[in-house]
C-alpha positions, 0 to 999 in steps of 0.5 A: 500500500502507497501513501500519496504523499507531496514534494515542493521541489526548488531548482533550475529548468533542465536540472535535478531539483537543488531543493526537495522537502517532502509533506504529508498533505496538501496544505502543509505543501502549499506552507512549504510554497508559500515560505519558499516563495516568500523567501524569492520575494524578500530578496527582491526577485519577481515571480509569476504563479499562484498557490493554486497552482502549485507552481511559481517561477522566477521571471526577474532575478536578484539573487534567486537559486532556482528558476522554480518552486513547485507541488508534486504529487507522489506515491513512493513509500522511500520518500516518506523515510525522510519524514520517520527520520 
């Protein structure tokens, strides 16, 4: 049995994500959005994008270290280990 699971992934169009934090529902995953988006914006760059969307990228960078942040959804028991640790 799977549990359905999500990612807010962080990195660079074309790349392996810089940055993978795994959440157990889809609220808390839009909290980990939405510190990571405002993160991006306090350091003065501009995004386009929204919550409900999941799905946010950076169009004007300061001083960004990802392109994107977004919601994945998952179903992979290896993921959640890095939640039991």
């Amino acid at each position: 049995m799977t549990t359905k699971h999500y990612h807010v992934m962080a990195g660079f169009h074309g790349c392996i994500p810089e940055d993978n934090q795994v959440y157990t529902n889809t609220k808390s995953a839009e909290e980990g959005l939405k510190e990571v988006r405002d993160m991006l914006k306090e350091s003065g760059n501009k995004l386009r994008g929204s919550i409900k969307g999941h799905y946010f990228e950076v169009v004007k960078k300061t001083d960004a270290l990802c392109d994107y942040i977004d919601i994945e959804s998952c179903n992979e028991e290896e993921c959640l280990k890095e939640i039991e640790e």
